[in-house]
ChimeraX commands (.cxc) that place a marker at each C-alpha (Angstrom):
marker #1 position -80.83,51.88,199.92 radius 0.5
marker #1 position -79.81,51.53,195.98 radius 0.5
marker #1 position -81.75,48.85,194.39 radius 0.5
marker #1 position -80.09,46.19,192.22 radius 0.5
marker #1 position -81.73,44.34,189.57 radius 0.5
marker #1 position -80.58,41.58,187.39 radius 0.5
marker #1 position -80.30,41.32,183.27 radius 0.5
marker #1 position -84.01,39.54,183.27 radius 0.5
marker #1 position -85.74,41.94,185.06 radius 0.5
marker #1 position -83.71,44.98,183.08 radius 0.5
marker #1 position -84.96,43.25,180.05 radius 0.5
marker #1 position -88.53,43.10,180.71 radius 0.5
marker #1 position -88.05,46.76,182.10 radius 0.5
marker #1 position -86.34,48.31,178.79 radius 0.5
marker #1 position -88.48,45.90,176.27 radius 0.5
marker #1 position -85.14,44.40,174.86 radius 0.5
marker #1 position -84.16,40.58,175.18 radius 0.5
marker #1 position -81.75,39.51,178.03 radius 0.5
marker #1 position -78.61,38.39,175.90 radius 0.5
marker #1 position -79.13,42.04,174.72 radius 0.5
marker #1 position -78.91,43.25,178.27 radius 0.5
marker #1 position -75.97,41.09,179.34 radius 0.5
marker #1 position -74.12,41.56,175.95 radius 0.5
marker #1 position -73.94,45.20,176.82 radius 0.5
marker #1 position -73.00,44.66,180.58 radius 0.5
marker #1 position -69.84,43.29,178.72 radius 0.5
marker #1 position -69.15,45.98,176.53 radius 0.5
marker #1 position -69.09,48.46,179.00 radius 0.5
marker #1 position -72.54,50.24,178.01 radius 0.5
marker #1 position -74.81,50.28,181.05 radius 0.5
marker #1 position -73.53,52.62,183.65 radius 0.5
marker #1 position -73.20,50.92,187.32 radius 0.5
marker #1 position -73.29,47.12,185.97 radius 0.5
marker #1 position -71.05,44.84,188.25 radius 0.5
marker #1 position -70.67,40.59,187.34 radius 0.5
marker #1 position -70.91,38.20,190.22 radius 0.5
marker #1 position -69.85,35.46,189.42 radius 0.5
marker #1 position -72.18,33.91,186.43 radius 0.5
marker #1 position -74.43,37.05,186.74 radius 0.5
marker #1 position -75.09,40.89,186.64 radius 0.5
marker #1 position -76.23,43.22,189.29 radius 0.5
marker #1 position -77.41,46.50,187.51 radius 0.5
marker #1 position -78.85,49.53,189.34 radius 0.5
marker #1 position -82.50,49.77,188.81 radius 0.5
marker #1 position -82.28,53.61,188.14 radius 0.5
marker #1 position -79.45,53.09,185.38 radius 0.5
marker #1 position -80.28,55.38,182.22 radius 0.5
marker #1 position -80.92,53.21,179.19 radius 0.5
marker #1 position -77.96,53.67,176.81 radius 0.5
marker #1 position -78.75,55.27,173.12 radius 0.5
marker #1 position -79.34,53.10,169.96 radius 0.5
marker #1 position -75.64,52.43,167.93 radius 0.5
marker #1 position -78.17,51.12,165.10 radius 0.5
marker #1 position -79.63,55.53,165.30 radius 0.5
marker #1 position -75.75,56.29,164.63 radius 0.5
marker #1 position -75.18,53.84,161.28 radius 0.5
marker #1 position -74.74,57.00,158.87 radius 0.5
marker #1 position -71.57,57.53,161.42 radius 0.5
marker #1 position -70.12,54.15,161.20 radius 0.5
marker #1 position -70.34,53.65,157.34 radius 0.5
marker #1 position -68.35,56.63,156.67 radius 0.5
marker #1 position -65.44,56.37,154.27 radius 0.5
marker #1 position -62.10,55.80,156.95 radius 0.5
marker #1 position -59.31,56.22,154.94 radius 0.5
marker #1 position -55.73,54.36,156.92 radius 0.5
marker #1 position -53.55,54.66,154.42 radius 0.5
marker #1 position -50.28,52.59,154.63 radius 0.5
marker #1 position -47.18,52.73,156.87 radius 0.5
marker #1 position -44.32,50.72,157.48 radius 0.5
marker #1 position -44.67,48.94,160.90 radius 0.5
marker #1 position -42.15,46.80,160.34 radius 0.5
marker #1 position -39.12,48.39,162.25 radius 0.5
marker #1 position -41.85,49.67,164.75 radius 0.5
marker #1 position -42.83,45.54,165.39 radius 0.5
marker #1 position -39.18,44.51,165.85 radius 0.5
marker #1 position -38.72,47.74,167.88 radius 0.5
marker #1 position -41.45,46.40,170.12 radius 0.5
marker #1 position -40.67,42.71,170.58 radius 0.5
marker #1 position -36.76,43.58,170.99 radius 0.5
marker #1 position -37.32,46.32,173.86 radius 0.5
marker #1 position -40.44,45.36,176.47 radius 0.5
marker #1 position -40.94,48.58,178.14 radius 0.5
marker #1 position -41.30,47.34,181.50 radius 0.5
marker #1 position -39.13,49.13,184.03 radius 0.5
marker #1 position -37.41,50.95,181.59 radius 0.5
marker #1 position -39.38,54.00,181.11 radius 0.5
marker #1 position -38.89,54.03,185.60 radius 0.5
marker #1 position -35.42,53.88,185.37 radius 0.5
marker #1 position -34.17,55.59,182.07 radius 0.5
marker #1 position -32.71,59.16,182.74 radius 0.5
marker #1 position -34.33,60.27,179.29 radius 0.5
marker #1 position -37.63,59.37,180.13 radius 0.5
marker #1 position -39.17,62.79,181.79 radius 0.5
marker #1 position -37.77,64.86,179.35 radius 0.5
marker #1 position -39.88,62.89,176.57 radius 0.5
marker #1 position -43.11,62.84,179.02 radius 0.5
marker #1 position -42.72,66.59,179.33 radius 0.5
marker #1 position -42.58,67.14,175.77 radius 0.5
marker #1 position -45.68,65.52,175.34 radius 0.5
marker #1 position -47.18,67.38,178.24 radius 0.5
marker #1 position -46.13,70.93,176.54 radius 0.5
marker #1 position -47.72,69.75,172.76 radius 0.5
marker #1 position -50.94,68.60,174.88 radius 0.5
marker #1 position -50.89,72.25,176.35 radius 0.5
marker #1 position -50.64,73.59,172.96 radius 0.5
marker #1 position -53.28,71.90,171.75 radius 0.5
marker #1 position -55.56,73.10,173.93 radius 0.5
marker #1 position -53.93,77.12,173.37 radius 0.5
marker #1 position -51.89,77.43,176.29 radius 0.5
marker #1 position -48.12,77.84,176.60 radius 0.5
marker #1 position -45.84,76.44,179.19 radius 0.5
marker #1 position -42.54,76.10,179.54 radius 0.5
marker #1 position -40.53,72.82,179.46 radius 0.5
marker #1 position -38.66,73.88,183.36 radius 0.5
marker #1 position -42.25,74.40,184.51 radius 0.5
marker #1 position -42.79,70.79,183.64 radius 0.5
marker #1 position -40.00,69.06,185.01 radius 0.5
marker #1 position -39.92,71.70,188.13 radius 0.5
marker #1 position -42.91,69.21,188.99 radius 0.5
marker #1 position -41.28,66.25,188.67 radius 0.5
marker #1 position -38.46,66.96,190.54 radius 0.5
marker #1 position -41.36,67.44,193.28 radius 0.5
marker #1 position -40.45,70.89,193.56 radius 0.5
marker #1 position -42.94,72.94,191.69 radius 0.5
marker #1 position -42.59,76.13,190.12 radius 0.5
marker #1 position -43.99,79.32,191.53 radius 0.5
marker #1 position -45.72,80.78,188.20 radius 0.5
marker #1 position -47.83,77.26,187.84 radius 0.5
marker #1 position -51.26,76.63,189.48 radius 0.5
marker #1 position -51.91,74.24,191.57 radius 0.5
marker #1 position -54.53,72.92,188.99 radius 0.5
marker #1 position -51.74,72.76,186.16 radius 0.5
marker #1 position -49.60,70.97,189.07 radius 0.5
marker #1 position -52.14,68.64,189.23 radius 0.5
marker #1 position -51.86,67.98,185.52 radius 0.5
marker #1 position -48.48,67.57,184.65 radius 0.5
marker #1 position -48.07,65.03,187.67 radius 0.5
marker #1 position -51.15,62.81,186.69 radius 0.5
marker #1 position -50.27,62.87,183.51 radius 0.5
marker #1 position -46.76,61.39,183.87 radius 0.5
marker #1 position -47.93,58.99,186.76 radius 0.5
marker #1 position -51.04,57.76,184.11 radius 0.5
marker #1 position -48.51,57.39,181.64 radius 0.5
marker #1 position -45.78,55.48,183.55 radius 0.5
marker #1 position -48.67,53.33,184.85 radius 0.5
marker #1 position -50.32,52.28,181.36 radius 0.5
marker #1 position -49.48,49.43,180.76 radius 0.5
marker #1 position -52.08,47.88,183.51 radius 0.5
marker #1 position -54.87,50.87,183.10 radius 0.5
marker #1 position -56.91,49.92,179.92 radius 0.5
marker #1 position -57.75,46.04,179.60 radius 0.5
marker #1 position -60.37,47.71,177.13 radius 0.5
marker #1 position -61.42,50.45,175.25 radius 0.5
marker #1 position -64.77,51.50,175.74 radius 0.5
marker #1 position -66.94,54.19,177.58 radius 0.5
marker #1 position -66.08,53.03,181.21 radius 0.5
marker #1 position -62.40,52.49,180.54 radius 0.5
marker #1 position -62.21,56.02,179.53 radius 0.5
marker #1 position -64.28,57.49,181.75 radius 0.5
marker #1 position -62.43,55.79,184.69 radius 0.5
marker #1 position -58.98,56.76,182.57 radius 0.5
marker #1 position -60.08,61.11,183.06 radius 0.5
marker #1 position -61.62,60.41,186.48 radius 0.5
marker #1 position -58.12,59.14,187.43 radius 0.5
marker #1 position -56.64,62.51,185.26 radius 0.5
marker #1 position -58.96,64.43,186.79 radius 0.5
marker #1 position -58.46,63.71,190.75 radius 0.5
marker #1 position -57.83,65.81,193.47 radius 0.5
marker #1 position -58.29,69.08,191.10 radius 0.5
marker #1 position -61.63,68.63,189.14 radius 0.5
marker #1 position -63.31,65.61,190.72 radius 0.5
marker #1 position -67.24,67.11,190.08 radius 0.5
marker #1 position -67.63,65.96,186.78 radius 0.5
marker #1 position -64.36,64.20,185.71 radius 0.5
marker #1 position -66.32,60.68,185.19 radius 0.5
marker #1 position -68.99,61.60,182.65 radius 0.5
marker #1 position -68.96,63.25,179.56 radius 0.5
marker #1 position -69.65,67.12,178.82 radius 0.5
marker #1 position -73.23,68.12,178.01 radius 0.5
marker #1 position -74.76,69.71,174.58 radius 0.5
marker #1 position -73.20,68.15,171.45 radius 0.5
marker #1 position -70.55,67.37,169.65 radius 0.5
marker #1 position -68.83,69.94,167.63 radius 0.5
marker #1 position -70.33,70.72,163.80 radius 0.5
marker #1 position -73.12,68.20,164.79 radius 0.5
marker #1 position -76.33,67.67,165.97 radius 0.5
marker #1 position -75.26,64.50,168.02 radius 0.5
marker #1 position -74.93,64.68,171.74 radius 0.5
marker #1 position -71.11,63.98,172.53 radius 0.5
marker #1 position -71.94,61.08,174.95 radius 0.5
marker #1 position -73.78,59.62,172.28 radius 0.5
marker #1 position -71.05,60.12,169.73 radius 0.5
marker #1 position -68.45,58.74,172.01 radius 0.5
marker #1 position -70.36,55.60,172.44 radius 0.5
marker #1 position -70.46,55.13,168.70 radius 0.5
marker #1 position -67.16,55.48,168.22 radius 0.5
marker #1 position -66.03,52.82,170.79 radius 0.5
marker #1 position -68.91,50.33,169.61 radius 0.5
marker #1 position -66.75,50.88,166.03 radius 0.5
marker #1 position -63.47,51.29,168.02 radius 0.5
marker #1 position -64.00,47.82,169.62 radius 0.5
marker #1 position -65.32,45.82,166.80 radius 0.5
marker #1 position -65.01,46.95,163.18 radius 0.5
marker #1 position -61.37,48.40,164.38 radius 0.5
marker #1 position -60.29,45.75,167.12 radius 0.5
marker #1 position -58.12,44.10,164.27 radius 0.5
marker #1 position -55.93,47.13,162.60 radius 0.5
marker #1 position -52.21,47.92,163.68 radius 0.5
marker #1 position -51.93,49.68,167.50 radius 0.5
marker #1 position -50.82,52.67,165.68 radius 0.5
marker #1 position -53.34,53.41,163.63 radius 0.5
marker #1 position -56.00,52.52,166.57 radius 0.5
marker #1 position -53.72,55.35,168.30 radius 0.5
marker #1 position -54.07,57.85,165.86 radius 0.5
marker #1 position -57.98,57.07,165.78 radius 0.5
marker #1 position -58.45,57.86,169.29 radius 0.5
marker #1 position -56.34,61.05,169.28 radius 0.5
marker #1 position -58.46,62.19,166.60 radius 0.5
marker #1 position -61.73,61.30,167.63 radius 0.5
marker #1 position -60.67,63.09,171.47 radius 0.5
marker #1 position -59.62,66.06,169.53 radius 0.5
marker #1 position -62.66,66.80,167.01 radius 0.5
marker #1 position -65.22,65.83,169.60 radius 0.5
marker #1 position -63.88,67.52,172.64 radius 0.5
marker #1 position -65.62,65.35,174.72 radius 0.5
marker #1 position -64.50,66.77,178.34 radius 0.5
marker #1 position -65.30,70.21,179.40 radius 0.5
marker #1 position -61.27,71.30,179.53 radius 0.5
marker #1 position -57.70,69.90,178.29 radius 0.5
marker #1 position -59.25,67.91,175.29 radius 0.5
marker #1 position -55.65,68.20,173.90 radius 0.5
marker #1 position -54.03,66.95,176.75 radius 0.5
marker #1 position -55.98,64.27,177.73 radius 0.5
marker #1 position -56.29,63.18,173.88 radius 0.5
marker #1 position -52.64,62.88,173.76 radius 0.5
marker #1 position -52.71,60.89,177.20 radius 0.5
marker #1 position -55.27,58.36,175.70 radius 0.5
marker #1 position -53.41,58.04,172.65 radius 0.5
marker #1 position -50.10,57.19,174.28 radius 0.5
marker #1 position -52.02,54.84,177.05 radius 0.5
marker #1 position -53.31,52.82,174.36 radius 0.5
marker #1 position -49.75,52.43,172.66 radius 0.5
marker #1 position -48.37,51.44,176.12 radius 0.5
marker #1 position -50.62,49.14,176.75 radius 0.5
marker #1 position -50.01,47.06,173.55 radius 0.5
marker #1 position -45.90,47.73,174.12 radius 0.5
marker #1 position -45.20,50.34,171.87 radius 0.5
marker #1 position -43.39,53.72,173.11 radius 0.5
marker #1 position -45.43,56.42,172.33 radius 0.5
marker #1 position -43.97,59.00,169.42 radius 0.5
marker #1 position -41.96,61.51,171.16 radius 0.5
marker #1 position -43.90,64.84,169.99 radius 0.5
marker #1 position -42.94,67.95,171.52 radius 0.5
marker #1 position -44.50,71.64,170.80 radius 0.5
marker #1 position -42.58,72.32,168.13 radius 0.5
marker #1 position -44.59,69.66,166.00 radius 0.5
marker #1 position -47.79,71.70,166.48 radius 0.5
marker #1 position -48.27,72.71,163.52 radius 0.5
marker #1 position -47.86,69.52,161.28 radius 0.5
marker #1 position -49.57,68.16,164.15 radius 0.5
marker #1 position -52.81,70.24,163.64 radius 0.5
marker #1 position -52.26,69.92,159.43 radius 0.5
marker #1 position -52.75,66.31,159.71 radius 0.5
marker #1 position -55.87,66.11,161.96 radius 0.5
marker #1 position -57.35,68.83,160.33 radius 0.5
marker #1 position -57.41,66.39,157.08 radius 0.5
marker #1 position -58.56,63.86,159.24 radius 0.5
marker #1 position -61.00,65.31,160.48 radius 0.5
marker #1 position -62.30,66.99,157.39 radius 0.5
marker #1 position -61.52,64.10,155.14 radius 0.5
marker #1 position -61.48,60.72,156.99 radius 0.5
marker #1 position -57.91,60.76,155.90 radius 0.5
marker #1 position -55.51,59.09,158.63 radius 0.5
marker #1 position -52.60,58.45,156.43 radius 0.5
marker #1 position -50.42,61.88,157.45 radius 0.5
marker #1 position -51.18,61.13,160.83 radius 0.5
marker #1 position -50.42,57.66,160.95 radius 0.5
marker #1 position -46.85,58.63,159.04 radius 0.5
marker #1 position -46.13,61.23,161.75 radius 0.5
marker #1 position -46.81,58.76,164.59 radius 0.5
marker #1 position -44.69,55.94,162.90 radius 0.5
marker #1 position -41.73,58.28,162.42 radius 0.5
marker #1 position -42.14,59.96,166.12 radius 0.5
marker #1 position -42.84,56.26,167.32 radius 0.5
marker #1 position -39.09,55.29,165.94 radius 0.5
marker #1 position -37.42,58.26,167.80 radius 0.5
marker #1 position -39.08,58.05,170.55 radius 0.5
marker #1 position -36.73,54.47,170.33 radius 0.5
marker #1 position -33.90,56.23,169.42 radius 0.5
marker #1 position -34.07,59.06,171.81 radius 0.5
marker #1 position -35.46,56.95,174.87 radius 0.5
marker #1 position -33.93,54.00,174.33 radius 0.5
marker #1 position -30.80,54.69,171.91 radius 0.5
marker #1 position -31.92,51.86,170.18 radius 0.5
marker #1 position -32.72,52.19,166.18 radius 0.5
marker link #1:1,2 radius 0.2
marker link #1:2,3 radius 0.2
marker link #1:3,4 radius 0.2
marker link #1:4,5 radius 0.2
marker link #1:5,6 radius 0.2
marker link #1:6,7 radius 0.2
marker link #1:7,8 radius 0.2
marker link #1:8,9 radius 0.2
marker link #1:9,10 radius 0.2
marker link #1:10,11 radius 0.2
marker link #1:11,12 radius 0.2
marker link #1:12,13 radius 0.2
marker link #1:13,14 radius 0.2
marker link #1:14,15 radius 0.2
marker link #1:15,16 radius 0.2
marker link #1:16,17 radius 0.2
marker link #1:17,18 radius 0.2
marker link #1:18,19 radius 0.2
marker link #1:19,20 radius 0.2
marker link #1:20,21 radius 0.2
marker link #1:21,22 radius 0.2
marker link #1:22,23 radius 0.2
marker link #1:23,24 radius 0.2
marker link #1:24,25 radius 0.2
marker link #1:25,26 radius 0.2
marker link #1:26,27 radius 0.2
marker link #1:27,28 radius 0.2
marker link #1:28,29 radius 0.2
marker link #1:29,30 radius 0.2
marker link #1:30,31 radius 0.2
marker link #1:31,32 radius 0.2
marker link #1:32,33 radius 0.2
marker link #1:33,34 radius 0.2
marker link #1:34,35 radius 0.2
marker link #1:35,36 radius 0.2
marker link #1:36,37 radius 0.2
marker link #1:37,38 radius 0.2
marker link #1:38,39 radius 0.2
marker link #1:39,40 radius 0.2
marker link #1:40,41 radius 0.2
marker link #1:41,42 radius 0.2
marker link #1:42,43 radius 0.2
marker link #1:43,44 radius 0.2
marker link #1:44,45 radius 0.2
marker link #1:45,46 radius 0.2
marker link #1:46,47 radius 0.2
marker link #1:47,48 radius 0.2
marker link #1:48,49 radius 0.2
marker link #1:49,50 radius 0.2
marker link #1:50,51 radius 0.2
marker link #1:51,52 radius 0.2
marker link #1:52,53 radius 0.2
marker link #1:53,54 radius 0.2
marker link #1:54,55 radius 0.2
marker link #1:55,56 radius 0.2
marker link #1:56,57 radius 0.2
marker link #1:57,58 radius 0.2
marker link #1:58,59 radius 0.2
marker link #1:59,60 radius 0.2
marker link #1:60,61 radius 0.2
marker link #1:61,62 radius 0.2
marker link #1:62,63 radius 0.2
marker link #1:63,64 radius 0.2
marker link #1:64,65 radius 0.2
marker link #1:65,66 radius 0.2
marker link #1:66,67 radius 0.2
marker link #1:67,68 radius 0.2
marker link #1:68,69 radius 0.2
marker link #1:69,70 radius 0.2
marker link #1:70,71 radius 0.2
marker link #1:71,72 radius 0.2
marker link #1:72,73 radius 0.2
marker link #1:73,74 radius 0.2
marker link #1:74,75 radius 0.2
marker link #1:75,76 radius 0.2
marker link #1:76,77 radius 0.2
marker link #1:77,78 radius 0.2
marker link #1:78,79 radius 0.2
marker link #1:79,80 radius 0.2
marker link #1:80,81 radius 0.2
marker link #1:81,82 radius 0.2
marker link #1:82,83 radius 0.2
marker link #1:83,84 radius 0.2
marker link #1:84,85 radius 0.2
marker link #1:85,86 radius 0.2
marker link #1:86,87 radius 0.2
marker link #1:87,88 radius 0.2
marker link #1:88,89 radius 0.2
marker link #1:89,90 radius 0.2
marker link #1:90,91 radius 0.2
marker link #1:91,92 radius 0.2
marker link #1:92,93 radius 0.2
marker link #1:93,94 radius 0.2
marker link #1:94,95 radius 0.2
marker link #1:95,96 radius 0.2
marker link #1:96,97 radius 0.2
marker link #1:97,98 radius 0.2
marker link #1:98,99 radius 0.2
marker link #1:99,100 radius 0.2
marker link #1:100,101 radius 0.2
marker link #1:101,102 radius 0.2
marker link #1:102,103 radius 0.2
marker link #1:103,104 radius 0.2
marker link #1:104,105 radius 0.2
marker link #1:105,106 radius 0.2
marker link #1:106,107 radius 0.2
marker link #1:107,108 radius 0.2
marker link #1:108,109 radius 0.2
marker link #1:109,110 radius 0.2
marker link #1:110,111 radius 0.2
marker link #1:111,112 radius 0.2
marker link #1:112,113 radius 0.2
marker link #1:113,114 radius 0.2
marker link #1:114,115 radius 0.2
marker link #1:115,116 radius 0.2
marker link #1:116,117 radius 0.2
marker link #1:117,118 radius 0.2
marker link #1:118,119 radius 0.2
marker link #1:119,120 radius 0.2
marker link #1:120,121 radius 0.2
marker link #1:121,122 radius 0.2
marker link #1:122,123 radius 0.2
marker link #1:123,124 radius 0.2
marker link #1:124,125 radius 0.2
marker link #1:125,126 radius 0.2
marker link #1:126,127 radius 0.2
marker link #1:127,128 radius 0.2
marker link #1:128,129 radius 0.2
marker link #1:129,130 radius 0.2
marker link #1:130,131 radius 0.2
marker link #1:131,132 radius 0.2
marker link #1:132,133 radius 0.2
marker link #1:133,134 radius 0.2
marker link #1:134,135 radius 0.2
marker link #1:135,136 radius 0.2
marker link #1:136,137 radius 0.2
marker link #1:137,138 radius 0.2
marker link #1:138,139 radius 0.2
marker link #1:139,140 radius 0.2
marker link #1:140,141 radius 0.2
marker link #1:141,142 radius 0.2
marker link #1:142,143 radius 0.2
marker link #1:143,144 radius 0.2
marker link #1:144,145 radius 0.2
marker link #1:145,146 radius 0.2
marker link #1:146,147 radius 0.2
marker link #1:147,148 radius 0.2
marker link #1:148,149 radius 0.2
marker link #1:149,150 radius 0.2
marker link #1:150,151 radius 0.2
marker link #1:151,152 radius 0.2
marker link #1:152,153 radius 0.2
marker link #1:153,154 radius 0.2
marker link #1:154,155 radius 0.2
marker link #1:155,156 radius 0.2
marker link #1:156,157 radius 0.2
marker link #1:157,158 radius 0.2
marker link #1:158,159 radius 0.2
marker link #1:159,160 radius 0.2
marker link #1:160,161 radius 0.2
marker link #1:161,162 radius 0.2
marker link #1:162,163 radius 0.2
marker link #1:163,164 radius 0.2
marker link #1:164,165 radius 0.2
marker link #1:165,166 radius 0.2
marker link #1:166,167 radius 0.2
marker link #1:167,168 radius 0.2
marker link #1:168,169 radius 0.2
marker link #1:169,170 radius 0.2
marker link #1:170,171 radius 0.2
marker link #1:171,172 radius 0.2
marker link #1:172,173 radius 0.2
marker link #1:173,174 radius 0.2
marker link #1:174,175 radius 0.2
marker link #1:175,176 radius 0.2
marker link #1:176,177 radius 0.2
marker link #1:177,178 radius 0.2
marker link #1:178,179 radius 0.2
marker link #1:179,180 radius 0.2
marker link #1:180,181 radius 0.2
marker link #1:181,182 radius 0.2
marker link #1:182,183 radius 0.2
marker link #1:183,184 radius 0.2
marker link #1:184,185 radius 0.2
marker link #1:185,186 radius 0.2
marker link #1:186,187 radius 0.2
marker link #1:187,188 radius 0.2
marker link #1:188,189 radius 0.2
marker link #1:189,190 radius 0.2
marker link #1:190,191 radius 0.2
marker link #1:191,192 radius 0.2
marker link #1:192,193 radius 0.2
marker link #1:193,194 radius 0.2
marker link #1:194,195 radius 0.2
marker link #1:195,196 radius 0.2
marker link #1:196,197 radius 0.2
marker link #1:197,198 radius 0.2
marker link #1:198,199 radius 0.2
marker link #1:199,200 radius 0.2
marker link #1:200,201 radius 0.2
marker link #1:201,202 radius 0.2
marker link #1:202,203 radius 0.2
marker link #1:203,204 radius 0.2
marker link #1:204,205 radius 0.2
marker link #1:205,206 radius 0.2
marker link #1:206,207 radius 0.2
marker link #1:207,208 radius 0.2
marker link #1:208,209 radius 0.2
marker link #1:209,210 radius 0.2
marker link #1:210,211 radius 0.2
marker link #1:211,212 radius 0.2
marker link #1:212,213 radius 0.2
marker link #1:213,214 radius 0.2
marker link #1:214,215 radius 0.2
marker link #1:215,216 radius 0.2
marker link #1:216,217 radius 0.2
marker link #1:217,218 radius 0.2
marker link #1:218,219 radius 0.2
marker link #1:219,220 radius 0.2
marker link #1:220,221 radius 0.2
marker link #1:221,222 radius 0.2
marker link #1:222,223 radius 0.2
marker link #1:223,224 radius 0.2
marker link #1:224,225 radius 0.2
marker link #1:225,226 radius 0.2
marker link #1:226,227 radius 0.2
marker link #1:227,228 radius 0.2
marker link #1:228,229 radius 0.2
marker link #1:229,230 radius 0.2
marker link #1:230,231 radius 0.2
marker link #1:231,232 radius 0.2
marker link #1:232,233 radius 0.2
marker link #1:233,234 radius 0.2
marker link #1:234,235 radius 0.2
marker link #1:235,236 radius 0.2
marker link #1:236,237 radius 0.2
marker link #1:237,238 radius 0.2
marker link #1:238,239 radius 0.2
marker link #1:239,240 radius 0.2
marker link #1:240,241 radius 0.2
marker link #1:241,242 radius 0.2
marker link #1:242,243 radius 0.2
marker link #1:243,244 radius 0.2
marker link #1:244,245 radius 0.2
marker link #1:245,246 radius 0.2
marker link #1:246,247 radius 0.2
marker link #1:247,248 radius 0.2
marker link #1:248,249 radius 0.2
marker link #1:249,250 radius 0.2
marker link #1:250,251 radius 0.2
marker link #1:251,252 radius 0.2
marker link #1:252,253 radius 0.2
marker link #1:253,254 radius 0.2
marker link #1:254,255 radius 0.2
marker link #1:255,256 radius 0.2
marker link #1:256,257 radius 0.2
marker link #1:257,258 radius 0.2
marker link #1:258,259 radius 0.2
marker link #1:259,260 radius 0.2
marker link #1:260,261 radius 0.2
marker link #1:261,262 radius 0.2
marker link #1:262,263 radius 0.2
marker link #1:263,264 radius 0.2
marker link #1:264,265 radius 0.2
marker link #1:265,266 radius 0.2
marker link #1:266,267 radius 0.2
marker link #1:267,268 radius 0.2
marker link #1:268,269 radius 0.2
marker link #1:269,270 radius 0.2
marker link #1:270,271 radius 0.2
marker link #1:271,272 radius 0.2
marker link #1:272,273 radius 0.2
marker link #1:273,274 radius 0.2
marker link #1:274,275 radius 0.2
marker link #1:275,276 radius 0.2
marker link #1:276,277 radius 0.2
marker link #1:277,278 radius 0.2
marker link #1:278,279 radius 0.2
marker link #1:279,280 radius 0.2
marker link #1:280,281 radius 0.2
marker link #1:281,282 radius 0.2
marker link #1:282,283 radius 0.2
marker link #1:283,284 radius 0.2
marker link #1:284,285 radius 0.2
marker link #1:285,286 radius 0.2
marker link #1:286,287 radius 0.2
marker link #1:287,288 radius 0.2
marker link #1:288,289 radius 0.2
marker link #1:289,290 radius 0.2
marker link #1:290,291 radius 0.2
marker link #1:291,292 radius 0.2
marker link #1:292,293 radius 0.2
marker link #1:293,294 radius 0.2
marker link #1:294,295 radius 0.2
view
């Protein structure tokens, strides 16, 4: 039987104080940690997570935002609550599937858009896997269903958010992060990934949604954090959190690879968001216009 221990005892165990113990419980950091009521019931055998305070030369890097003009996007969101309307709107899967097809793209495969939809008119196409199948319909069902999937973002939420991507196709290792490290780096990628959300959460829990988007996308993309369809599920992330805070998602299709990949490669290379953040803001407001018909 699994033995459960409380913060106290994990304290003593791991030589770190027990508001330590219970302050990570809350941010998601120890793997297996449940709250009853006033308390926490760990695992015993839970692996202690890595230092954030080893990772500083990470988080003081220069992050450059830039400016854009959220304005339109912020009326845009509190004149139009998304709701039921991405359910019932006839425009919506043809703006999911375009998404789907970029993700694809990013991750060097090509699809067609009638392969896409072929799915979600339940009636699959022959030439598609059932894999890919798998895909396209998790992806759309993640996406319809995001406004209720990530209360937070940190490890766990993620890691529930590809487990949930990831079922009834690749369910082995679809809640944990790859092994080896993260690319150009000595860093393992779970490692790096909890960095970034410890940042993500706090230093970042203040900036505009879209620019907390475009941060994620990145981050998914450079890091590569899952052993297949980084690009896919980076996109997916990216538009959950969007969703989540009210905002359509920009509608991006395959033909915007290439300005796509332009901007993140200066992100990545540079720290510099503001390209990316001015191709999300102008995708965001025809995703309205498209979508919605609303400008």
């Amino acid at each position: 039987m699994k033995k459960f221990v409380g913060a106290k005892e994990l304290a003593d165990k791991w030589g770190v104080s027990e508001r330590r113990i219970r302050l990570m419980c809350q941010d998601g950091r120890i793997e297996g940690a449940v709250k009853l009521g006033w308390s926490w019931s760990i695992p015993s055998d839970t692996p202690k997570p890595f230092d954030g305070r080893h990772m500083r030369q990470y988080k003081t890097g220069s992050v450059r935002l830039g400016s854009i003009d959220v304005t339109r996007i912020n009326r845009l969101m509190r004149d139009n609550e998304i709701s039921d309307k991405l359910f019932t709107n006839v425009r919506t899967d043809d703006y999911i599937a375009g998404l789907i097809l970029l993700g694809f793209r990013l991750d060097g495969r090509q699809m067609s858009r009638a392969e896409v939809l072929s799915v979600f008119s339940q009636n699959p196409a022959r030439s598609l896997s059932y894999a890919d199948v798998m895909r396209i319909a998790a992806f759309r069902s993640l996406f319809l269903r995001a406004q209720v999937l990530l209360p937070d973002y940190n490890v766990r939420s993620v890691l529930s958010l590809h487990g949930s991507f990831c079922q009834g196709w690749d369910d082995r290792d679809s809640s944990s992060f790859r092994a080896g490290d993260a690319p150009d780096s000595n860093i393992p990628v779970s490692l790096q990934m909890e960095t970034f959300f410890m940042q993500y959460d706090r230093e970042w829990k203040s900036i505009h949604p879209v620019f907390k988007a475009v941060l994620l996308l990145c981050e998914f993309i450079k890091d590569r954090p899952f052993e297949t369809d980084s690009g896919l599920f980076a996109l997916l992330v990216s538009c959950v959190m969007l969703l989540a805070q009210g905002i359509l998602p920009p509608a991006l299709d395959q033909d915007d690879l290439d300005e796509l990949n332009a901007t993140l490669a200066l992100a990545v290379r540079k720290a510099n968001y503001e390209d990316l953040a001015r191709l999300y803001e102008r995708c965001i407001l025809k995703a309205y216009s498209d979508v919605f018909q609303v400008s």
